[in-house]
Structure formats: structure tokens, C-alpha cells
N, C-alpha and C positions, 0 to 999 in steps of 0.2 A: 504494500500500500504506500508506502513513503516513496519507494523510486515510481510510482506511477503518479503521486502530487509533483513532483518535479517535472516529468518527464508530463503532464497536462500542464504546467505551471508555464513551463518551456517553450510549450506550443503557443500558450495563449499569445505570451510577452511576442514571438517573435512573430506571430497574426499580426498583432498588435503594430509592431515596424514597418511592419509591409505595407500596411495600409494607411499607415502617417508617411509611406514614400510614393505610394501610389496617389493617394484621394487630397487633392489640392485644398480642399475643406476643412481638414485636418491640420489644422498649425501642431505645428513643432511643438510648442509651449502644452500643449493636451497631451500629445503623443507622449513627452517625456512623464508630465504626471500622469496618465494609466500605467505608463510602464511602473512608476516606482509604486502606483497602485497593485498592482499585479504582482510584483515582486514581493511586498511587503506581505500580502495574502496569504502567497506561497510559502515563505515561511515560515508564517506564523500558523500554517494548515499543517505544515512538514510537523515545526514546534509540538505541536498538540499530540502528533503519533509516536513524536521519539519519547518525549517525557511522561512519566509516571502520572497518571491520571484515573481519580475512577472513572468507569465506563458511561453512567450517565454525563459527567462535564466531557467527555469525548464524541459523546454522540451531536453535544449541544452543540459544541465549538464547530462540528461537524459543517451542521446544517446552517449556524447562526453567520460565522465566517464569510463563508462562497455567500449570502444572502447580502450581506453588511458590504461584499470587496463588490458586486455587478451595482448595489447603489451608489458605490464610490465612483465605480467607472464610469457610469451614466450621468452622474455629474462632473466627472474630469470630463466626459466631452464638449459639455455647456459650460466650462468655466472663461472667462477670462484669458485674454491670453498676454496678463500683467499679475504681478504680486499684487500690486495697492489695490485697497478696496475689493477683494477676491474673496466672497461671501461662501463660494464653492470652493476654495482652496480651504477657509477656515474648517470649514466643517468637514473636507476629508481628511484633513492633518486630525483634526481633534476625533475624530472616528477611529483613523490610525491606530491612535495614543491610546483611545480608549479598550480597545480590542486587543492590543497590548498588556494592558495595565489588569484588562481583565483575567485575562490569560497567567499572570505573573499572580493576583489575586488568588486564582483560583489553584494553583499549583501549591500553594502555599495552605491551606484548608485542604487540599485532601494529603500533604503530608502531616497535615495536626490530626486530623481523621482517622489516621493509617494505621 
């Protein structure tokens, strides 16, 4: 399961390129944040299978992840294509952060749990 999140993770990102080289609609500035959207996903999707988890926080991260990273991307394609004032950047930095933070939360309770 973990070389097959990489190895979808992989494909996506490099969809991803092709189509910010192909499709002229696609600025550069989207292209690069899905990518580090994507990347970030994968990760933290790998994160979840390597590390000690009960099975219910595995299932969640599961489904909740892939759900939370296609909202990110859908709004990295509507963002801005500036930092300032980037209302769609805040909120997928801090989604990021938080799907992170949760992840790091939640590793930490099922080793008090364990």
C-alpha cells in the first residue's frame, strides 16, 4: 500500500506538469501550488501507513486526506496568481498545517492509548 500512495502520488504530480505545460490557462503560479499541494498529500497519506496508528485514525486519515488535498486543489486552481491578498492560498496553507498538526495530534493519543 505505501509504494502504490507514491507511485498514484507520482502520477498525479507529474499529470499535474503536463498540463500546466500544455493548457495556457494554467499559470505557472497554480501549477507550482497543486504541485506542492499534491506533494504535501502524499506524504502525509505515505505518513499515516508507515506510522503506528490505531486502525480506526487510519481509516479516517484514509478517506478524510484525498477529500481535504482534491478541495485544496480545486482551489489552487482558482487562486491568484500573487501572494498578496491570496484568500485561496491562506486557507490551503492553513488546511496544510492543519492536517498536519492533526496527524502529529493524533499519533501522539494512540501512543498514550497503547
Amino acid at each position: 500500500m505505501k509504494n502504490t500512495i507514491l507511485f498514484i502520488g507520482g502520477i498525479i504530480l507529474l499529470s499535474n506538469l503536463l498540463l500546466g505545460m500544455i493548457l495556457s490557462a494554467y499559470p505557472i503560479f497554480n501549477v507550482g501550488l497543486n504541485s506542492v499541494v499534491i506533494i504535501v498529500n502524499t506524504v502525509l497519506l505515505y505518513a499515516v501507513n508507515v506510522i503506528q496508528l490505531k486502525d480506526a485514525f487510519k481509516i479516517f486519515f484514509s478517506l478524510f486526506l484525498p477529500i481535504i488535498g482534491v478541495i485544496e486543489f480545486i482551489l489552487g486552481l482558482f487562486a491568484n496568481s500573487q501572494f498578496k491578498d491570496n484568500w485561496f492560498l491562506v486557507f490551503i496553507v492553513f488546511a496544510l498545517m492543519g492536517e498536519a498538526i492533526l496527524l502529529v495530534v493524533i499519533k501522539k493519543v494512540s501512543q498514550i492509548n497503547s
